[in-house]
Backbone and ligand atoms as CSV (ligand in chain L), in Angstrom:
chain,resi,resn,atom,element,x,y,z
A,1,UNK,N,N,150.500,96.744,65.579
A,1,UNK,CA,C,149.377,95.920,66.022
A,1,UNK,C,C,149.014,94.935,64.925
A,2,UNK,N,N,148.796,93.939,65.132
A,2,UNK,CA,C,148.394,92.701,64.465
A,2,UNK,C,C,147.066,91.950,65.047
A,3,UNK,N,N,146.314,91.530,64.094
A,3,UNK,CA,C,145.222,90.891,64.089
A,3,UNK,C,C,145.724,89.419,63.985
A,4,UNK,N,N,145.532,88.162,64.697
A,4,UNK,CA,C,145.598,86.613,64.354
A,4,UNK,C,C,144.844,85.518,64.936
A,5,UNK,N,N,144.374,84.772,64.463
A,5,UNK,CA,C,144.025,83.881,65.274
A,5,UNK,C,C,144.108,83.498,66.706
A,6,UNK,N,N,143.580,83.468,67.699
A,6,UNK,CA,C,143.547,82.998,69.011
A,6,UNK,C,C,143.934,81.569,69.068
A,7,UNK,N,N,145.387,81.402,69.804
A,7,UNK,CA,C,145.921,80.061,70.094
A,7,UNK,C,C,145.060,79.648,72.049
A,8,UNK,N,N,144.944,78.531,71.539
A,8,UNK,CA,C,144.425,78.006,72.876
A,8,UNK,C,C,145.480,78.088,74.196
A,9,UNK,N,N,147.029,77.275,73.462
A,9,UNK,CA,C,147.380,76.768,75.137
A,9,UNK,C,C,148.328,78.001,75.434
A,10,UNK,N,N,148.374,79.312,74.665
A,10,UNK,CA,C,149.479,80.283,74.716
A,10,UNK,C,C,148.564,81.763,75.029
A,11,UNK,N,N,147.045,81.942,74.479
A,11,UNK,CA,C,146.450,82.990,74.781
A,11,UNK,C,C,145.451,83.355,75.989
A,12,UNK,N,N,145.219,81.467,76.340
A,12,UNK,CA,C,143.657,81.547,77.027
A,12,UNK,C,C,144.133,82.242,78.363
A,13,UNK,N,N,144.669,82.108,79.225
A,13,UNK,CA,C,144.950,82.773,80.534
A,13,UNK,C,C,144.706,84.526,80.402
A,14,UNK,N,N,145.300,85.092,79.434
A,14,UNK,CA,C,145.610,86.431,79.027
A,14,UNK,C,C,144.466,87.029,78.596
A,15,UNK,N,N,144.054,86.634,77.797
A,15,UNK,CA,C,142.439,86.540,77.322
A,15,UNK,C,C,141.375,86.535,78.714
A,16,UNK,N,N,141.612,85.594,79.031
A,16,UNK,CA,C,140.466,85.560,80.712
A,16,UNK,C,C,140.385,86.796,81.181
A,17,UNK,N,N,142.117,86.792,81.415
A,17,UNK,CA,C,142.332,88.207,82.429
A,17,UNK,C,C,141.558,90.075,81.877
A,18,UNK,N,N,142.004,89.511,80.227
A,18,UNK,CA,C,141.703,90.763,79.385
A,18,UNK,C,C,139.818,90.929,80.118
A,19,UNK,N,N,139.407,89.538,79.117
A,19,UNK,CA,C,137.612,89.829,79.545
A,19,UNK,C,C,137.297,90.425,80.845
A,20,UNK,N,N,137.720,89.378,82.438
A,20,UNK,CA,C,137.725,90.074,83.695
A,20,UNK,C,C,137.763,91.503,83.819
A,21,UNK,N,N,138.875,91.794,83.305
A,21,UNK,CA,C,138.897,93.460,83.628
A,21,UNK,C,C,138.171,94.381,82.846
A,22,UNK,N,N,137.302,93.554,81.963
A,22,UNK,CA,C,136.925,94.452,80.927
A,22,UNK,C,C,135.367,94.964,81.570
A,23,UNK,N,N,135.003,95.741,82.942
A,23,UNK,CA,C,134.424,96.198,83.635
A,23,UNK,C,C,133.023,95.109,83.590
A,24,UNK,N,N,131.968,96.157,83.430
A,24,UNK,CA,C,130.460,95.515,83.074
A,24,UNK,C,C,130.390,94.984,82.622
A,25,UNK,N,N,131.186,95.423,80.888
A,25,UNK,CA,C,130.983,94.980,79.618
A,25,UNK,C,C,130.586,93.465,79.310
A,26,UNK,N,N,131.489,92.585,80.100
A,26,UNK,CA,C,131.745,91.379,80.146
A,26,UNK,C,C,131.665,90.390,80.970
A,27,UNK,N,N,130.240,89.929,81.275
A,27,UNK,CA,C,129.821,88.114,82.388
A,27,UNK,C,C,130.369,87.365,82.206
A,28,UNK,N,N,131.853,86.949,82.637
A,28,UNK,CA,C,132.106,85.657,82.166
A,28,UNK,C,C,131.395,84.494,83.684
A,29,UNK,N,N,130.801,83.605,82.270
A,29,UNK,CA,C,129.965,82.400,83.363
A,29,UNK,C,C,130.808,80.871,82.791
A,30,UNK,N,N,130.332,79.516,82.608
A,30,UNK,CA,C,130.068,78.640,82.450
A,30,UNK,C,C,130.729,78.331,81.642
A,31,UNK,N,N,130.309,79.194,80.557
A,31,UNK,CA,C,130.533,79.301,78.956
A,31,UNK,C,C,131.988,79.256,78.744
A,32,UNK,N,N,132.752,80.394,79.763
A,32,UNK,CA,C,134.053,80.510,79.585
A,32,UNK,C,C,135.459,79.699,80.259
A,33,UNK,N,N,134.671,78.597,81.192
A,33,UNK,CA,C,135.319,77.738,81.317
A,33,UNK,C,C,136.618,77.360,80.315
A,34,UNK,N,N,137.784,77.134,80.905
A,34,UNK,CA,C,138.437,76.387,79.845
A,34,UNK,C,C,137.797,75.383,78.838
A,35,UNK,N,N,137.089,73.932,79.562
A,35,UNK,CA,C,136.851,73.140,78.966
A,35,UNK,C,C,135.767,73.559,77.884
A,36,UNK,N,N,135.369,74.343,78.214
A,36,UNK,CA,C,134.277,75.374,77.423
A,36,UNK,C,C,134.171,75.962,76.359
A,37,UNK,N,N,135.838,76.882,76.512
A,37,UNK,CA,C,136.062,77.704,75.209
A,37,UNK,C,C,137.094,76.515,74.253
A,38,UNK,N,N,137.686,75.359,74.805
A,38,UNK,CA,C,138.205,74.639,74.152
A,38,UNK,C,C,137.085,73.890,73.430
A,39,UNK,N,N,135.794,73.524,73.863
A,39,UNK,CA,C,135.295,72.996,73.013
A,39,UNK,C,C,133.988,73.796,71.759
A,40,UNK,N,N,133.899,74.978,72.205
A,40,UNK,CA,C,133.955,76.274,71.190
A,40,UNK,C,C,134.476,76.363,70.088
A,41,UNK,N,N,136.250,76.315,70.687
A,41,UNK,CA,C,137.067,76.424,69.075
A,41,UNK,C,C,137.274,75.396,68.039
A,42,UNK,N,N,136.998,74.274,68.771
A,42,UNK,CA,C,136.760,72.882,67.890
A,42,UNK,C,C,135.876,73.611,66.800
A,43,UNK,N,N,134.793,74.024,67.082
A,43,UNK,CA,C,133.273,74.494,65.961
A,43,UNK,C,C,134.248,75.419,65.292
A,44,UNK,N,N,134.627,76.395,65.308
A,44,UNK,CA,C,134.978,77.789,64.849
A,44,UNK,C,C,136.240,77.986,65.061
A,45,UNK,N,N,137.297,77.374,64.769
A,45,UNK,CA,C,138.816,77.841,65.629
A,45,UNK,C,C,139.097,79.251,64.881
A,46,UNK,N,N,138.500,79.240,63.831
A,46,UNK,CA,C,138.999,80.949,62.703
A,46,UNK,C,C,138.432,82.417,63.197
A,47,UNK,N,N,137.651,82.045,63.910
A,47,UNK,CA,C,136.439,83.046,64.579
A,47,UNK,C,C,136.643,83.707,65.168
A,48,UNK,N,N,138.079,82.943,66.274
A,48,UNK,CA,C,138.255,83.987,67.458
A,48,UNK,C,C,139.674,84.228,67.527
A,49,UNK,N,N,139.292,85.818,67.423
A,49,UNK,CA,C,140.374,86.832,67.297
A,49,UNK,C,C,141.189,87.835,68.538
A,50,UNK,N,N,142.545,87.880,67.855
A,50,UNK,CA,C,143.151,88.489,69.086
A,50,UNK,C,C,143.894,89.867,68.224
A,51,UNK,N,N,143.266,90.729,68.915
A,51,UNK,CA,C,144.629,91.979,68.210
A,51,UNK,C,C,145.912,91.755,69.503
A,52,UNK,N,N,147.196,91.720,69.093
A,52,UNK,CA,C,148.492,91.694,69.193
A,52,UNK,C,C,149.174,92.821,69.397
A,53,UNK,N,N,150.481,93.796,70.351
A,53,UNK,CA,C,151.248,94.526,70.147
A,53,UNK,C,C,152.341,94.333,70.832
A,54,UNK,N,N,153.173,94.478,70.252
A,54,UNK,CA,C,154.865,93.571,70.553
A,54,UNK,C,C,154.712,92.389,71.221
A,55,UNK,N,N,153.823,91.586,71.032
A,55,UNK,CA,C,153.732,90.322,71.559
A,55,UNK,C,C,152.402,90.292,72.762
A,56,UNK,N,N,152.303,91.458,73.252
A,56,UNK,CA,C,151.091,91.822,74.319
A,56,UNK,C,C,149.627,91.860,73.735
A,57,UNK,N,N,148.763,90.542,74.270
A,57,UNK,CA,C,147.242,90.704,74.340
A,57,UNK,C,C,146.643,91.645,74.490
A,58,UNK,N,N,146.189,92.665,72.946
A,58,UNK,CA,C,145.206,94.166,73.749
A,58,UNK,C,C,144.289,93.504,73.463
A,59,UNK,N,N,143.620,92.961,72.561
A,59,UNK,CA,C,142.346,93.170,72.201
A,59,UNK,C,C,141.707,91.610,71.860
A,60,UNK,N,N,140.409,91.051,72.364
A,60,UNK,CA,C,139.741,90.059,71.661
A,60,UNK,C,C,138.224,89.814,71.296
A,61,UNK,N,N,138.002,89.265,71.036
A,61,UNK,CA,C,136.543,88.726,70.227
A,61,UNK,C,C,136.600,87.399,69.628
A,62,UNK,N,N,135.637,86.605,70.252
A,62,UNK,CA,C,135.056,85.671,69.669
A,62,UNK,C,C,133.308,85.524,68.718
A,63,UNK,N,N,133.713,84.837,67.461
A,63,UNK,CA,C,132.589,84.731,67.105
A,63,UNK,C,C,131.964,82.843,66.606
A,64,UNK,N,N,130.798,82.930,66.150
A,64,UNK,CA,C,130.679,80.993,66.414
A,64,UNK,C,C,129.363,81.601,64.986
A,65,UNK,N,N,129.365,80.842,64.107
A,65,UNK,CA,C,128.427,80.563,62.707
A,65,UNK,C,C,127.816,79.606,62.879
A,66,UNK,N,N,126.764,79.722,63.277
A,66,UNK,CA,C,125.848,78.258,62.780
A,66,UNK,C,C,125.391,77.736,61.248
A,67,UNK,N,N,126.016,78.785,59.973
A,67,UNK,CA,C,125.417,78.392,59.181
A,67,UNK,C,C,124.347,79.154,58.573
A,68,UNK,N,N,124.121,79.957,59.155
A,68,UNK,CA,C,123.016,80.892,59.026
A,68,UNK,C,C,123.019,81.911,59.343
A,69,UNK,N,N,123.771,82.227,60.723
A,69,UNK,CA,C,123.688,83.285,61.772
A,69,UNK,C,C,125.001,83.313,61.944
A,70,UNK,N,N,125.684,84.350,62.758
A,70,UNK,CA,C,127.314,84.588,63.320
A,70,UNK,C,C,126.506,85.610,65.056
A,71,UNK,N,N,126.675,85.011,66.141
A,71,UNK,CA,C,127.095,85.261,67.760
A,71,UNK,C,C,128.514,85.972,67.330
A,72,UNK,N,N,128.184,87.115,68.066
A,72,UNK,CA,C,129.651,87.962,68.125
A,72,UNK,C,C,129.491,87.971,70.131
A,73,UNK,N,N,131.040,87.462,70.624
A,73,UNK,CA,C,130.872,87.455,72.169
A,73,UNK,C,C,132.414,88.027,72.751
A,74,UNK,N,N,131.807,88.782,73.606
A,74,UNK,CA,C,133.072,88.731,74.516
A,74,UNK,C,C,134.444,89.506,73.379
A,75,UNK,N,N,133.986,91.188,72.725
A,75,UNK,CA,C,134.632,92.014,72.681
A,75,UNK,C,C,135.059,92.369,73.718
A,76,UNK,N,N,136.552,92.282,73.374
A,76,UNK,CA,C,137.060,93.598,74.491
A,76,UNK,C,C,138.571,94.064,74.251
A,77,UNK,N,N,138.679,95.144,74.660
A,77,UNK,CA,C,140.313,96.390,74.350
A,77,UNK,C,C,140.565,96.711,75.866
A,78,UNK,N,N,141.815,96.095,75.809
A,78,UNK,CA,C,142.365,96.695,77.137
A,78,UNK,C,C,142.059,98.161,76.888
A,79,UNK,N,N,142.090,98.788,78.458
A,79,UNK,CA,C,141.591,100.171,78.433
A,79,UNK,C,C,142.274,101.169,77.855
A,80,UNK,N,N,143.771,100.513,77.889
A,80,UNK,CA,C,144.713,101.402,78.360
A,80,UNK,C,C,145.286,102.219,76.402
A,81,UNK,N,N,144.226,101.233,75.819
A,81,UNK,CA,C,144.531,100.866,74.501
A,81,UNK,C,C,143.225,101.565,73.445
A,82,UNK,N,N,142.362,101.747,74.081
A,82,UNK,CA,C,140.849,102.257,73.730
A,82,UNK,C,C,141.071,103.583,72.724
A,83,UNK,N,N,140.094,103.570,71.992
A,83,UNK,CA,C,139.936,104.537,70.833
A,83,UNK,C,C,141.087,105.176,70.160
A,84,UNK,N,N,141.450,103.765,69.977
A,84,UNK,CA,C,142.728,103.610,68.670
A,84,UNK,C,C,142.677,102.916,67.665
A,85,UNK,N,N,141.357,102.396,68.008
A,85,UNK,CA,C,140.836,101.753,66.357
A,85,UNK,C,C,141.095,99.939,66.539
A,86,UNK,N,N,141.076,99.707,67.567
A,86,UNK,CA,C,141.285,98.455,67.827
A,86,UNK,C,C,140.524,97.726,67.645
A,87,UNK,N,N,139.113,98.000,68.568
A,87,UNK,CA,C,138.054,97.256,68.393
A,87,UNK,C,C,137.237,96.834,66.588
A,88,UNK,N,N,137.389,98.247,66.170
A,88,UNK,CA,C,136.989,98.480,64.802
A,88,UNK,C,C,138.003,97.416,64.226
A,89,UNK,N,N,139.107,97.440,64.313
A,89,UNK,CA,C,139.672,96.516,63.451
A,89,UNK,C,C,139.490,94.950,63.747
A,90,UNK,N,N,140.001,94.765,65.205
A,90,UNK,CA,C,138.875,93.346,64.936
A,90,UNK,C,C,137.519,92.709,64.808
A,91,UNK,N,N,136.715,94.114,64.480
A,91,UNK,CA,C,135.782,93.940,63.723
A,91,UNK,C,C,135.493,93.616,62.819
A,92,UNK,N,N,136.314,94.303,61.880
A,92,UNK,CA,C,136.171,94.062,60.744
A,92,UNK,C,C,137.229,92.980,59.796
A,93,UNK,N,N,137.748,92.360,60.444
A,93,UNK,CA,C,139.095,91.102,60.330
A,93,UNK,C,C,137.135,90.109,60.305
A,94,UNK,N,N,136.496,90.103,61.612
A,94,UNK,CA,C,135.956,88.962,61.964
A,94,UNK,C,C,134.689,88.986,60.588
A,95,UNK,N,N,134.472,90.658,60.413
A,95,UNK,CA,C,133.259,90.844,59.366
A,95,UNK,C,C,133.820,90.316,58.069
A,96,UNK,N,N,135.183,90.020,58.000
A,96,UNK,CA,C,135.587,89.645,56.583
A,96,UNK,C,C,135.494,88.190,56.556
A,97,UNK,N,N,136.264,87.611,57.730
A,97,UNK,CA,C,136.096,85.891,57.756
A,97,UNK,C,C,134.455,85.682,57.577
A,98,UNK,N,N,133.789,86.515,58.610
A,98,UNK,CA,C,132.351,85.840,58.297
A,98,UNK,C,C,132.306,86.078,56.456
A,99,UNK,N,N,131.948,86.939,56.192
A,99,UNK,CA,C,131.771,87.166,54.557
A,99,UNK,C,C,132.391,85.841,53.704
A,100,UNK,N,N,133.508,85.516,53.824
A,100,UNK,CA,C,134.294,84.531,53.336
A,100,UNK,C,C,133.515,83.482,53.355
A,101,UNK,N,N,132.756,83.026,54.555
A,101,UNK,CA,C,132.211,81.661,54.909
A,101,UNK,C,C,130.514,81.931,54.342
A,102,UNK,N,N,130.039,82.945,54.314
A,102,UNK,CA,C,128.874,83.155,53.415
A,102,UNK,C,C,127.690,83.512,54.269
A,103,UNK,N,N,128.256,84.251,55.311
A,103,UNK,CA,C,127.331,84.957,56.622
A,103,UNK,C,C,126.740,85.884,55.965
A,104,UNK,N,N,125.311,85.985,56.453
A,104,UNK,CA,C,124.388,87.271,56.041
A,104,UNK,C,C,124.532,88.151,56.769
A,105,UNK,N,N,124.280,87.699,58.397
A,105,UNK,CA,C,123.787,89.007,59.215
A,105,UNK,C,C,124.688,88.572,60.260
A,106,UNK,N,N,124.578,89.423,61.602
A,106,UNK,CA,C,125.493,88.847,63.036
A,106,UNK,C,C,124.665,89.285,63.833
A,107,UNK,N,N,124.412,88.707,64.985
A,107,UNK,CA,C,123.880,89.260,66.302
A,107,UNK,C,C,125.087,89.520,67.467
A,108,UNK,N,N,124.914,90.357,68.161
A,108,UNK,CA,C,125.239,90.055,69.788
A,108,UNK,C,C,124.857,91.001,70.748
A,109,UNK,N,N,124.842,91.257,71.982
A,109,UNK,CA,C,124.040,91.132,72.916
A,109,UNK,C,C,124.811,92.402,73.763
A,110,UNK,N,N,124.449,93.598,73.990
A,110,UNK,CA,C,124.956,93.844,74.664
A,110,UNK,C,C,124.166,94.226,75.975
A,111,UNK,N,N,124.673,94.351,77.154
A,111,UNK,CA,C,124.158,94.727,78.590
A,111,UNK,C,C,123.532,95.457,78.612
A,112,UNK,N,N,122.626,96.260,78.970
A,112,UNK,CA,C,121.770,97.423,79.138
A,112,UNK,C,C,122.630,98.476,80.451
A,113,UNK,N,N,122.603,99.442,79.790
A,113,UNK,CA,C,123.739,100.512,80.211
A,113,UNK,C,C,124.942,100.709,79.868
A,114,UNK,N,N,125.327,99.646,79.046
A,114,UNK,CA,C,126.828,99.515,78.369
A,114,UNK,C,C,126.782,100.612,77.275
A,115,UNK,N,N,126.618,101.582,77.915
A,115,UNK,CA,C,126.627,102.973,76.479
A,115,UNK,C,C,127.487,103.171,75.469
A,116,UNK,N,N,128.875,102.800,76.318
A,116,UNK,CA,C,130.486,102.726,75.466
A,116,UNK,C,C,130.069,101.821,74.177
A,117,UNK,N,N,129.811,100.563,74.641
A,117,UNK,CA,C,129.662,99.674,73.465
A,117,UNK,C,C,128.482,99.752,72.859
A,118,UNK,N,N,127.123,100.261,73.113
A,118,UNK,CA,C,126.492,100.726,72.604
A,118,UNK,C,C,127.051,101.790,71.174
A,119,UNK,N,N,127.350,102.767,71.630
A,119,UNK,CA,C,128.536,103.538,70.993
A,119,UNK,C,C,128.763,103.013,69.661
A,120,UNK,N,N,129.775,102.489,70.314
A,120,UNK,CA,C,130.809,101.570,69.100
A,120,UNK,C,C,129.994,100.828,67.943
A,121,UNK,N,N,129.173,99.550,68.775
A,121,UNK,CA,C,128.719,99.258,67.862
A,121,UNK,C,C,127.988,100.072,66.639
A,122,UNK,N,N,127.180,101.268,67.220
A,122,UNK,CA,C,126.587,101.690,66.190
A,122,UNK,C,C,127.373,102.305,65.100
A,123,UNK,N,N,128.701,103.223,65.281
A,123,UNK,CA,C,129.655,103.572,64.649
A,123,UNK,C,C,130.020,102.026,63.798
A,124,UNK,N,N,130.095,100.886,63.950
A,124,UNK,CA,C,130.378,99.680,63.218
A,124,UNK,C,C,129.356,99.273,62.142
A,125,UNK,N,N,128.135,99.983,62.200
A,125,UNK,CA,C,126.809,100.177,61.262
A,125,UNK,C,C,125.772,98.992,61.894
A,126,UNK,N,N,126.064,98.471,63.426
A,126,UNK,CA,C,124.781,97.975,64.008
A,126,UNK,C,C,123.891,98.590,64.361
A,127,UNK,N,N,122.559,97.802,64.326
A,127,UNK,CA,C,121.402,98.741,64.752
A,127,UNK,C,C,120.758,97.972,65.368
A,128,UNK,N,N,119.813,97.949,66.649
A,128,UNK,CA,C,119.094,97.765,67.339
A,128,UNK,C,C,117.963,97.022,67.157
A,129,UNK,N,N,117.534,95.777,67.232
A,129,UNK,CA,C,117.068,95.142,66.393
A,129,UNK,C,C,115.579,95.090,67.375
A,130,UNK,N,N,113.965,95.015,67.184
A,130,UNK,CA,C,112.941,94.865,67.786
A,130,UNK,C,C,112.501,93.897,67.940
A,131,UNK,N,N,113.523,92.962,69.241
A,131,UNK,CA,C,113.494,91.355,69.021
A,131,UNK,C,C,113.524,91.158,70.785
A,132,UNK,N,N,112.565,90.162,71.365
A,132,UNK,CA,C,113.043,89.530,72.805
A,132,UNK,C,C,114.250,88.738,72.867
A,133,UNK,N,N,115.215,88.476,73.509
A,133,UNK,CA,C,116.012,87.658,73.851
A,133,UNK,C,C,115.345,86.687,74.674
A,134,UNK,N,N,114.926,85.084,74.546
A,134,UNK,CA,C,114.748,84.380,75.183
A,134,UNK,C,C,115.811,83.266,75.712
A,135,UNK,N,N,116.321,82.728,76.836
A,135,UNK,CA,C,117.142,82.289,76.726
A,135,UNK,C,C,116.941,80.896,77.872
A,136,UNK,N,N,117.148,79.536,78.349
A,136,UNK,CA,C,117.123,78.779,79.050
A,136,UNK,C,C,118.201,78.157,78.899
A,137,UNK,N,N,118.777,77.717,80.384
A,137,UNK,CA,C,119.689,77.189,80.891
A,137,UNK,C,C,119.439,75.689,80.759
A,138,UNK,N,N,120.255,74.944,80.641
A,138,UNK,CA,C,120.167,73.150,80.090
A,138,UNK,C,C,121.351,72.677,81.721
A,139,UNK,N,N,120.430,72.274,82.035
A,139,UNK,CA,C,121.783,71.218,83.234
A,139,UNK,C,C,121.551,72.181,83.973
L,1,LIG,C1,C,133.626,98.614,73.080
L,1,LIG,C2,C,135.154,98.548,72.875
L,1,LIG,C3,C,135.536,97.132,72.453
L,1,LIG,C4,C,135.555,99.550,71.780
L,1,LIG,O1,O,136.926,99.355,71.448
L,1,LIG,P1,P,137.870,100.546,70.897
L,1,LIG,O2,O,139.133,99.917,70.421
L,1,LIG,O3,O,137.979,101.613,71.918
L,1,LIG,O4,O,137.024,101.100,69.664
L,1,LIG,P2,P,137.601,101.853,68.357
L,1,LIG,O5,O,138.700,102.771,68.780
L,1,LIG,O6,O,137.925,100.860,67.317
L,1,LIG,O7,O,136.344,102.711,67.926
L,1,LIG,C5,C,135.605,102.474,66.720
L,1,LIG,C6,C,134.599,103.586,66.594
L,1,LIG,O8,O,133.702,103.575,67.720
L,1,LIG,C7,C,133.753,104.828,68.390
L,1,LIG,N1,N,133.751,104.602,69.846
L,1,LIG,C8,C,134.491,103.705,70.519
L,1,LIG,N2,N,134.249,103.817,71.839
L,1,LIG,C9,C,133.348,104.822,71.969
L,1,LIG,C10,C,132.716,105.431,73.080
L,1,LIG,N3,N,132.982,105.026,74.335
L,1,LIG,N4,N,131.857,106.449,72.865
L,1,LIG,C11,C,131.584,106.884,71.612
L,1,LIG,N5,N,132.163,106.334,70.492
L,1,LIG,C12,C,133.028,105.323,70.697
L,1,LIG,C13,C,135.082,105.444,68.003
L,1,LIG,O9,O,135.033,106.866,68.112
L,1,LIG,C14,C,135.265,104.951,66.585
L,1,LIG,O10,O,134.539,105.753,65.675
L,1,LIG,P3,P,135.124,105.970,64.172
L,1,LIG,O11,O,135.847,104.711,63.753
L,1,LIG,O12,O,133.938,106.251,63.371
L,1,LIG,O13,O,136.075,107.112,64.318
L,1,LIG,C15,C,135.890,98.931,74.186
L,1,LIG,O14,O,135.369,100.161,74.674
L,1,LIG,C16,C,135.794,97.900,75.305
L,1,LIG,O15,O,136.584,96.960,75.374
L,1,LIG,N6,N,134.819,98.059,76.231
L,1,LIG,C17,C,134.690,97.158,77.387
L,1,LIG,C18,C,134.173,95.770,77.001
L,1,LIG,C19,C,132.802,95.842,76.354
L,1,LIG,O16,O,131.896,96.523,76.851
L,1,LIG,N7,N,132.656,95.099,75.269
L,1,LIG,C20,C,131.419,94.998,74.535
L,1,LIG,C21,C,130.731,93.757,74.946
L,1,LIG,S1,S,129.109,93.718,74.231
């Protein structure tokens, strides 16, 4: 298994499919448009990660730095692949690039009832932060 960069015109289809199936866990809306995540990686092309095995898409995550902050979005491990240390590792690939670039902290968001990733994350040393999510739609 290998950790690398996410190529646009060779991963994005595979990637879609990965998120789709990745049950609850994962809304893909608007955001994930092609034209969408292509203009995403323009900001961050280093961010978003793919774990690799013999050439097969298991695992991805994208993340985006404003400079201040790091959005962690759209984890996910094929199933078939789960609690083999996958997720953890592109975790911590993405916790190192952030470090590199001079990130303090990370947020992201998970669903309410998503216990699995609940889970995980906390095993990753996240904790639950006593904050509203406010959010508005533009267009
Ligand atoms: C969440 C997810 C990415 C975890 O990936 P994974 O490759 O199975 O996780 P790992 O094997 O790297 O596990 C890392 C740690 O979390 C723990 N963990 C993982 N899944 C767990 C679960 N369902 N319940 C309890 N602990 C869990 C592991 O035991 C491991 O602990 P350790 O390293 O201390 O031994 C995967 O379950 C997934 O893709 N879920 C569907 C999509 C999703 O909900 N994504 C989150 C969006 S917010």
């Amino acid at each position: 298994m290998q950790i690398r960069t996410f190529e646009f015109e060779c991963d994005l289809e595979t990637v879609l499919d990965l998120w789709a199936k990745s049950e609850q866990g994962i809304h893909l809306g608007r955001s994930d448009e092609p034209q969408e995540i292509l203009k995403k990686i323009k900001r961050d092309p280093d961010l978003f990660l793919i774990a690799e095995d013999e050439g097969s898409i298991i695992g991805a995550v994208m993340g985006g730095f404003d400079g201040r902050r790091e959005k962690i979005y759209h984890l996910a491990v094929d199933s078939r692949y789960r609690k083999k240390g996958i997720g953890r590792a592109l975790m911590e690939e993405l916790e190192q690039r952030l470090r590199s670039k001079g990130c303090l902290k990370y947020y992201l968001l998970v669903k309410e009832g998503n216990q699995e990733a609940m889970a995980f994350y906390k095993r990753m040393g996240c904790s639950v932060m006593d904050l509203y999510i406010l959010g508005k739609e533009l267009v």
